[in-house]
HTML snippet that shows the backbone in 3Dmol.js (N, CA, C, O; Angstrom):
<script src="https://3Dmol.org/build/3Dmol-min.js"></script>
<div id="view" style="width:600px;height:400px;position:relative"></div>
<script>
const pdb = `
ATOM      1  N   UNK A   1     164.429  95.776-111.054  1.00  0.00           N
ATOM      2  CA  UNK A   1     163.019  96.040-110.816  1.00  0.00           C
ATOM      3  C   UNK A   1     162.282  96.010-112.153  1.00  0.00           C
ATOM      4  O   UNK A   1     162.520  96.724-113.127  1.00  0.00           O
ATOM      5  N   UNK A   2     161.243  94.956-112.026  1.00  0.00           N
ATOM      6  CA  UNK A   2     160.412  95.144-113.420  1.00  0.00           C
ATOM      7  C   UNK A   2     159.333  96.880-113.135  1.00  0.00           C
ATOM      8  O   UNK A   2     158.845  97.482-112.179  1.00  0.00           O
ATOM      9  N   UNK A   3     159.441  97.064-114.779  1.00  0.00           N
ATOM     10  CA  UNK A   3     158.171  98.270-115.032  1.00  0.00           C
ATOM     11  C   UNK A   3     156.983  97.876-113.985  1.00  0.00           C
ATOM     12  O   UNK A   3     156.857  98.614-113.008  1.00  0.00           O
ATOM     13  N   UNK A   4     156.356  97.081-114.085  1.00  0.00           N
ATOM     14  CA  UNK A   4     155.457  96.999-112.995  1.00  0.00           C
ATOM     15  C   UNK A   4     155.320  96.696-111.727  1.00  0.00           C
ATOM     16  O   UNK A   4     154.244  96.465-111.175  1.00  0.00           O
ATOM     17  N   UNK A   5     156.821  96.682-111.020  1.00  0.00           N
ATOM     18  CA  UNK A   5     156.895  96.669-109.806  1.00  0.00           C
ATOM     19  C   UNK A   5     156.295  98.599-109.013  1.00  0.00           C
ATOM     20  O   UNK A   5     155.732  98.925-107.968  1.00  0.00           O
ATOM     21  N   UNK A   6     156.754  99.272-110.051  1.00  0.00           N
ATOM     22  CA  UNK A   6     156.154 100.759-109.695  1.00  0.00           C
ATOM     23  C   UNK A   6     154.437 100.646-109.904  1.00  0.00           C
ATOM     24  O   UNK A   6     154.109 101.759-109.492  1.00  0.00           O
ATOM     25  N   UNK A   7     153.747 100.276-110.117  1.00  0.00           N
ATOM     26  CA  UNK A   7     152.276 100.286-110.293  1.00  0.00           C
ATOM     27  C   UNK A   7     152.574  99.124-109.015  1.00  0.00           C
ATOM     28  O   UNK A   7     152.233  99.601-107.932  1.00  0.00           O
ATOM     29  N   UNK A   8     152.834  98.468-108.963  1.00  0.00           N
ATOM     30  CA  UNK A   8     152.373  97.280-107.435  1.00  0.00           C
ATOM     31  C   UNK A   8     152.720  98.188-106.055  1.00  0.00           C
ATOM     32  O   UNK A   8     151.949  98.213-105.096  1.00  0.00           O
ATOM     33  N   UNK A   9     154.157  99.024-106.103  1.00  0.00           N
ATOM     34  CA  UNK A   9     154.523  99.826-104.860  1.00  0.00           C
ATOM     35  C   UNK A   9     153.544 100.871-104.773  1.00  0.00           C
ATOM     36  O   UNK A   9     153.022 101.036-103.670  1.00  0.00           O
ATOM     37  N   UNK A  10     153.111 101.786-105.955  1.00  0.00           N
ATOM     38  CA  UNK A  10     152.254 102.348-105.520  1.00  0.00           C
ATOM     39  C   UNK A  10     150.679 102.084-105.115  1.00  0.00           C
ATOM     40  O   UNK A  10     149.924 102.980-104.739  1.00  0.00           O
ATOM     41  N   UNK A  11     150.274 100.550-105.274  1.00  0.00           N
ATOM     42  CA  UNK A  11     149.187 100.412-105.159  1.00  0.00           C
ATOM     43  C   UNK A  11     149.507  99.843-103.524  1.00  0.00           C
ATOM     44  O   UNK A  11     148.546  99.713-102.765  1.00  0.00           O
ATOM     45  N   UNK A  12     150.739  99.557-103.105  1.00  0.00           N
ATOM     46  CA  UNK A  12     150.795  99.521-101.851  1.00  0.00           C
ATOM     47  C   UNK A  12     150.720 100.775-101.162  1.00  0.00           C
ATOM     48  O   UNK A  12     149.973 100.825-100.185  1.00  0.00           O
ATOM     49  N   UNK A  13     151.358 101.790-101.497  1.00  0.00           N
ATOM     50  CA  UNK A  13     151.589 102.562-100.660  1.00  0.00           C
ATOM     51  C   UNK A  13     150.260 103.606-100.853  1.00  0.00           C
ATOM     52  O   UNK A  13     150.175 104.548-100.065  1.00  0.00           O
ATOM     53  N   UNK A  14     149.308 103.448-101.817  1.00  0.00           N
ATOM     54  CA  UNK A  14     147.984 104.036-101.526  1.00  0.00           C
ATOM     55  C   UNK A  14     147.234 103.378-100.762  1.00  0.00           C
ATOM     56  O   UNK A  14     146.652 103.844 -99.782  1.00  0.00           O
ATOM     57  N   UNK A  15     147.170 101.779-101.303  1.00  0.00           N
ATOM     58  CA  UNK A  15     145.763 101.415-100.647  1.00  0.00           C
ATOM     59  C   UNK A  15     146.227 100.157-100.137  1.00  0.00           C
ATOM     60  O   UNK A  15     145.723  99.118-100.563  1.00  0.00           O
ATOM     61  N   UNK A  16     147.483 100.132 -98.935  1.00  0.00           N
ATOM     62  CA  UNK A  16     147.740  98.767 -98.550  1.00  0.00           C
ATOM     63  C   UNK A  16     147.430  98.796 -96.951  1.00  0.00           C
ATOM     64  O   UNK A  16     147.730  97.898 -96.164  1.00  0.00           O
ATOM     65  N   UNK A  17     146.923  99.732 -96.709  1.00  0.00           N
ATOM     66  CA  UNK A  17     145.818  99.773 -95.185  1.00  0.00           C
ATOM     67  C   UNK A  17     145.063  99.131 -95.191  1.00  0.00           C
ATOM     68  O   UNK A  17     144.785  98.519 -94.160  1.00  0.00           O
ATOM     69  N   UNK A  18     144.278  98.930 -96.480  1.00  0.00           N
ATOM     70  CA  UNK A  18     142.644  98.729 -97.178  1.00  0.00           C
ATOM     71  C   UNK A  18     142.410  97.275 -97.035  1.00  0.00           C
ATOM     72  O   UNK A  18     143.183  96.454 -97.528  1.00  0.00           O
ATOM     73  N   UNK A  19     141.356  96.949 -96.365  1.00  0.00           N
ATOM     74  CA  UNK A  19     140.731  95.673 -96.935  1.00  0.00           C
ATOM     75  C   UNK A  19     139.882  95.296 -97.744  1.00  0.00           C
ATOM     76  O   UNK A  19     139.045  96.193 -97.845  1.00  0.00           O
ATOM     77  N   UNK A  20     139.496  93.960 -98.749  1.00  0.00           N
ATOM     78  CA  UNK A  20     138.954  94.227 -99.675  1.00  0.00           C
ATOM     79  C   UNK A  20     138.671  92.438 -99.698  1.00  0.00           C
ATOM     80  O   UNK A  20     139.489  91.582 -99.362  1.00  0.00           O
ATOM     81  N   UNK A  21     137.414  92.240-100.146  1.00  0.00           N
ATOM     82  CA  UNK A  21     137.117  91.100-100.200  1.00  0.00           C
ATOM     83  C   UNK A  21     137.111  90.493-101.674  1.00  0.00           C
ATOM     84  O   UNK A  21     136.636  91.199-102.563  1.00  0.00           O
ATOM     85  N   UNK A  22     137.566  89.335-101.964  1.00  0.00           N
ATOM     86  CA  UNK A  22     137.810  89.185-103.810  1.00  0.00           C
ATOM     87  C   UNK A  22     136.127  89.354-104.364  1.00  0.00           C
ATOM     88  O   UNK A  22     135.948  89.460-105.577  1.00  0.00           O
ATOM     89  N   UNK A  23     135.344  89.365-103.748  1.00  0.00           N
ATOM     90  CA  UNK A  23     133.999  89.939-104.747  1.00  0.00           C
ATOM     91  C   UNK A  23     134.579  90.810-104.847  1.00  0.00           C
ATOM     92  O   UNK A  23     135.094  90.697-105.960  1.00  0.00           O
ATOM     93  N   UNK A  24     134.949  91.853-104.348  1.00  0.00           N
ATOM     94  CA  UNK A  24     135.372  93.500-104.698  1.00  0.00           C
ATOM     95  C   UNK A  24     136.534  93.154-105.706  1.00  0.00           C
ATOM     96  O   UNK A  24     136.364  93.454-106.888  1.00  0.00           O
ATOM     97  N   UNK A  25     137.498  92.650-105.383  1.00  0.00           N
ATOM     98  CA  UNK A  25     138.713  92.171-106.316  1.00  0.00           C
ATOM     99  C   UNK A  25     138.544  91.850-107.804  1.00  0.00           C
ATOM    100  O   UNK A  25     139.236  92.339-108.697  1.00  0.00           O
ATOM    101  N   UNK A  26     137.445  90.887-107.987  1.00  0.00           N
ATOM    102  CA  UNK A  26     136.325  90.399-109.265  1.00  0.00           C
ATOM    103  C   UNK A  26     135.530  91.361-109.793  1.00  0.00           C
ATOM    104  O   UNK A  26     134.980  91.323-110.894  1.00  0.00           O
ATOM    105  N   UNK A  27     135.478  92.300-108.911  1.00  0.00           N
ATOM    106  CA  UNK A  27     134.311  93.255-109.908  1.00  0.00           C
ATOM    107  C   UNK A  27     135.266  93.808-110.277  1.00  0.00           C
ATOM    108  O   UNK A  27     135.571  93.728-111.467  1.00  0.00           O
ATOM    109  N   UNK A  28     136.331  94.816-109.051  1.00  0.00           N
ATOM    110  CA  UNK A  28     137.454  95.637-110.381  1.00  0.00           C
ATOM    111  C   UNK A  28     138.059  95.048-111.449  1.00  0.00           C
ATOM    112  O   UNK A  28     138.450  95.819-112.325  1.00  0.00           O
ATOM    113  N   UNK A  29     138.260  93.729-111.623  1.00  0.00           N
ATOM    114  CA  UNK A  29     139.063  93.126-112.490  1.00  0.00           C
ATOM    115  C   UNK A  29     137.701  92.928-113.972  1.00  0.00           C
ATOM    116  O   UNK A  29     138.094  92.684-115.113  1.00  0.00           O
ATOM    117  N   UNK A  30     137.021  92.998-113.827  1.00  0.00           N
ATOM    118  CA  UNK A  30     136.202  92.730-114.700  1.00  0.00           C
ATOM    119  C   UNK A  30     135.394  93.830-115.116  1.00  0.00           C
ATOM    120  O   UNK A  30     134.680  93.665-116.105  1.00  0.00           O
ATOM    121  N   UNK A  31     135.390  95.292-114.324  1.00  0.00           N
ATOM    122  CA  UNK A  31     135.158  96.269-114.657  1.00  0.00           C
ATOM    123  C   UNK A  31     136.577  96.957-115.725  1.00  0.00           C
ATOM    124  O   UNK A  31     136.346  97.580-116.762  1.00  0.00           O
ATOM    125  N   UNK A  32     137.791  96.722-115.280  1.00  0.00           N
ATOM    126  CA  UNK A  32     139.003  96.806-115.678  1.00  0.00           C
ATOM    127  C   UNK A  32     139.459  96.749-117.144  1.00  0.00           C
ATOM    128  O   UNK A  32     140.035  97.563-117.865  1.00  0.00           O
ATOM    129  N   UNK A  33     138.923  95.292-117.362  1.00  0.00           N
ATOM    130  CA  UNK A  33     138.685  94.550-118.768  1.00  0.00           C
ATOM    131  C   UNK A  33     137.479  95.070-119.598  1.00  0.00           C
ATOM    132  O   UNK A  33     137.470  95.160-120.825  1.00  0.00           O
ATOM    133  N   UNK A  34     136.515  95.383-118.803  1.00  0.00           N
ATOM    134  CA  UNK A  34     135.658  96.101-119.391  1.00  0.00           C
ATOM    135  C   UNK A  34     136.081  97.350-120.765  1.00  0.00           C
ATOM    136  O   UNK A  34     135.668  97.426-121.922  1.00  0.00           O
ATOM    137  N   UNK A  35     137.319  98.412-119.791  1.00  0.00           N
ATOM    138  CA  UNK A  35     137.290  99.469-120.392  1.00  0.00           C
ATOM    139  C   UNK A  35     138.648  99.329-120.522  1.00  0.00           C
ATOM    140  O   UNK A  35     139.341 100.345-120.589  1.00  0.00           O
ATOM    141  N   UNK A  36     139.246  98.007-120.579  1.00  0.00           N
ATOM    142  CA  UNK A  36     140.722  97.873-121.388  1.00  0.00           C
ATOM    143  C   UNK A  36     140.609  96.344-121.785  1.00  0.00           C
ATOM    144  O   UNK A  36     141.098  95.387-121.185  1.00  0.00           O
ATOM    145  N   UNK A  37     140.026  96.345-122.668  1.00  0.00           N
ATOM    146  CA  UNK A  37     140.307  94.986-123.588  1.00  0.00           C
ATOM    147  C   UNK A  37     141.340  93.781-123.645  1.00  0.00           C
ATOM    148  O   UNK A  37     141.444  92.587-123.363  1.00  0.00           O
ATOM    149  N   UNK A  38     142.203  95.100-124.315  1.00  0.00           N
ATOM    150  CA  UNK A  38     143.380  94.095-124.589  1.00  0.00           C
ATOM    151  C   UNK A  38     144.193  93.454-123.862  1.00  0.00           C
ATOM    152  O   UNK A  38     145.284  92.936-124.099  1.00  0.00           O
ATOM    153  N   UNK A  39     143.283  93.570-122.546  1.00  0.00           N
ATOM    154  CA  UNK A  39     144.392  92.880-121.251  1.00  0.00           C
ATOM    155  C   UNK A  39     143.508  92.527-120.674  1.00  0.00           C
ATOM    156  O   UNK A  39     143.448  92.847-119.486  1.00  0.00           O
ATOM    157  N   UNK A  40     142.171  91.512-121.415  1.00  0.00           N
ATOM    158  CA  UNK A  40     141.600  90.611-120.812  1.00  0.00           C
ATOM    159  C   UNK A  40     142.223  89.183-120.686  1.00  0.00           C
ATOM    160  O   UNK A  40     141.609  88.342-120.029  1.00  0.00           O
ATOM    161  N   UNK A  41     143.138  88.938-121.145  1.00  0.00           N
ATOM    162  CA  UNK A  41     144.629  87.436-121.121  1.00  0.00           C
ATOM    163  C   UNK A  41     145.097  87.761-119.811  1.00  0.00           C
ATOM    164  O   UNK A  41     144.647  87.212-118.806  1.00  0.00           O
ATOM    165  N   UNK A  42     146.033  88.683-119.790  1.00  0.00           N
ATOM    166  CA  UNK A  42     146.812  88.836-118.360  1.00  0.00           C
ATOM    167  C   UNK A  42     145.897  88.781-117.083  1.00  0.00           C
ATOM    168  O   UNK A  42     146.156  88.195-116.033  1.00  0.00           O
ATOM    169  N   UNK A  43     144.720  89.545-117.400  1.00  0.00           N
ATOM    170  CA  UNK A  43     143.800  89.541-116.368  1.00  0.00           C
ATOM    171  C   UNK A  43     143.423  87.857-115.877  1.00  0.00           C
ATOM    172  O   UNK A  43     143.649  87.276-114.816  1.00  0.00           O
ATOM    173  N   UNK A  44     142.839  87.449-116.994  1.00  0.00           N
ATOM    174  CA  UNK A  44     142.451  86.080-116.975  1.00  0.00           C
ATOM    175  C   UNK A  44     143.467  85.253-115.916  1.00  0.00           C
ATOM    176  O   UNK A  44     143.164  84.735-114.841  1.00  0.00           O
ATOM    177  N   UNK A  45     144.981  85.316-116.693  1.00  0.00           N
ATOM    178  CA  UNK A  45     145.596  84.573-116.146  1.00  0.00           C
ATOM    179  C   UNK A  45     145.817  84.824-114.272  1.00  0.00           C
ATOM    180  O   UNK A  45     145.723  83.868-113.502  1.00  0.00           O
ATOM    181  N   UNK A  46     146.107  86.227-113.798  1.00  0.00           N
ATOM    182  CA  UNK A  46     146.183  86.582-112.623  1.00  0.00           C
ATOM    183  C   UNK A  46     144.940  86.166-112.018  1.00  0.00           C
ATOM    184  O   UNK A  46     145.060  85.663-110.901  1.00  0.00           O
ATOM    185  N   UNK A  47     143.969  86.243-112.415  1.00  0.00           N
ATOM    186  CA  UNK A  47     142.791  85.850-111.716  1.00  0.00           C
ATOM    187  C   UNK A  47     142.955  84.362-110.929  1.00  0.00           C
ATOM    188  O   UNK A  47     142.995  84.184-109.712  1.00  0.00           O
ATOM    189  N   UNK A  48     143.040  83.322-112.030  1.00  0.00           N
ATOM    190  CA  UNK A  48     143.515  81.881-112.057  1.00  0.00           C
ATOM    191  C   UNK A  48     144.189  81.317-111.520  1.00  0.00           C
ATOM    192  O   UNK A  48     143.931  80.177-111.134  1.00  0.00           O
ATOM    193  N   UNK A  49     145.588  82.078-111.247  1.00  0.00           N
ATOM    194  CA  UNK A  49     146.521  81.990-110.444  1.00  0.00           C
ATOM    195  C   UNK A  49     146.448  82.337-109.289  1.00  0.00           C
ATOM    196  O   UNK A  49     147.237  81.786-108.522  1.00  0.00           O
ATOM    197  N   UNK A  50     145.662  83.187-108.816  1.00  0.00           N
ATOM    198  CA  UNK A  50     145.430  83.666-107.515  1.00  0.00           C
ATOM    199  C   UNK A  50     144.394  82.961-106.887  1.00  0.00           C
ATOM    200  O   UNK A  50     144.420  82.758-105.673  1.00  0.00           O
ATOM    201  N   UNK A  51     142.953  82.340-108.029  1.00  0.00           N
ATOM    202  CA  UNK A  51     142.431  81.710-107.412  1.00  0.00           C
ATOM    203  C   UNK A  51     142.991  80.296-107.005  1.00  0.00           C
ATOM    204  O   UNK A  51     142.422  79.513-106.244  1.00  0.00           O
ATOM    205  N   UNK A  52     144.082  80.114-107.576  1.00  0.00           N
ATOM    206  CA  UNK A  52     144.344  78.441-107.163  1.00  0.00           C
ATOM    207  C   UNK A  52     146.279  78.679-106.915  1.00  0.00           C
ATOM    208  O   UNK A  52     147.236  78.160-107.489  1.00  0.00           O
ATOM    209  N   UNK A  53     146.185  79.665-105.838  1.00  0.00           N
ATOM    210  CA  UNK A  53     147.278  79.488-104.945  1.00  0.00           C
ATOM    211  C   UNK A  53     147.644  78.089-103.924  1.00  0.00           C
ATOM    212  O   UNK A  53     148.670  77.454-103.680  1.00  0.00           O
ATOM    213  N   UNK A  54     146.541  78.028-103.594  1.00  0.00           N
ATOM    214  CA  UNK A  54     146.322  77.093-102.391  1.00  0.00           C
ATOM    215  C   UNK A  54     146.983  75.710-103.067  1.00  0.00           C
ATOM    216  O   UNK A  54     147.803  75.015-102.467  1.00  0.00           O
ATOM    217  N   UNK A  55     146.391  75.370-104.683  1.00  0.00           N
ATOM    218  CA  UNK A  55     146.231  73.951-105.359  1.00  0.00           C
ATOM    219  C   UNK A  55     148.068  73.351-105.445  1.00  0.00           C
ATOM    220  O   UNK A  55     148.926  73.772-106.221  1.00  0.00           O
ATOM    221  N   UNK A  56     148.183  72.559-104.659  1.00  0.00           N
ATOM    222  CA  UNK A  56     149.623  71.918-104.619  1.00  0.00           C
ATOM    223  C   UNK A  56     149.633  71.185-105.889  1.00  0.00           C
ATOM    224  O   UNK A  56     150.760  70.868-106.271  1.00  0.00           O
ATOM    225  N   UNK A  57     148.701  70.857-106.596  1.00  0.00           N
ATOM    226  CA  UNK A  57     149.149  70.035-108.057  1.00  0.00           C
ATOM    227  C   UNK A  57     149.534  70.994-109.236  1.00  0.00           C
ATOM    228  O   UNK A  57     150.054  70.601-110.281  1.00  0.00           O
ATOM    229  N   UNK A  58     149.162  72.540-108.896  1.00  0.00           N
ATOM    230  CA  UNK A  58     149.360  73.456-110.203  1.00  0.00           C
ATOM    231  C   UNK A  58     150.847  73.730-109.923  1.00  0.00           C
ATOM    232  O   UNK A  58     151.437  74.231-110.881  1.00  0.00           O
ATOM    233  N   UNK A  59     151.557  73.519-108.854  1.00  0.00           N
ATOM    234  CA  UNK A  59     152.887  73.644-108.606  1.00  0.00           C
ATOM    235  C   UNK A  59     154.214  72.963-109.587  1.00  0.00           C
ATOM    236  O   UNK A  59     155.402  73.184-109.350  1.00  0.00           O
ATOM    237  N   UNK A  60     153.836  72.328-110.420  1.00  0.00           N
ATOM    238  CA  UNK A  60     154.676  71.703-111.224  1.00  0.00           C
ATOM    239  C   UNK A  60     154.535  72.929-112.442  1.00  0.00           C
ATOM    240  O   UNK A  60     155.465  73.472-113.039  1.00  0.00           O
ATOM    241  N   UNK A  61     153.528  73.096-112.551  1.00  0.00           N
ATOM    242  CA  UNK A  61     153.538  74.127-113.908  1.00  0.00           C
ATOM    243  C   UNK A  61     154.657  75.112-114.050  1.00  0.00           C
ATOM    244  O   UNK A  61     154.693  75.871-115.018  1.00  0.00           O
TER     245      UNK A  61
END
`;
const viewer = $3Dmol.createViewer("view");
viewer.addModel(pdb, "pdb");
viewer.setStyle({}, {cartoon: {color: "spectrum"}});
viewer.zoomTo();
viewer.render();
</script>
């Protein structure tokens, strides 16, 4: 188990009832970065990746 599989289980097991539309998703992530900097990269990248799940050509990467 990676270290951050415990921050993902618990964000299931608080708020995995919850629905949430990615405007809401985009503001926390950018409110997030706001008041933690140094993890505006990782952010970036998860963002990117999530927005282009769908894209069958980023699949080679």
């Amino acid at each position: 188990m990676y270290f951050t599989d415990r921050g993902i289980e618990e964000l299931e097991k608080r708020r995995g009832e919850e629905e949430v539309t990615f405007e809401w998703l985009a503001e926390q992530l950018r409110t997030f970065v706001d008041l933690n900097p140094d993890f505006e990269v990782p952010v970036e990248r998860l963002a990117t990746w999530l927005a282009r799940l769908d894209d069958e050509d980023d699949d080679d990467e």
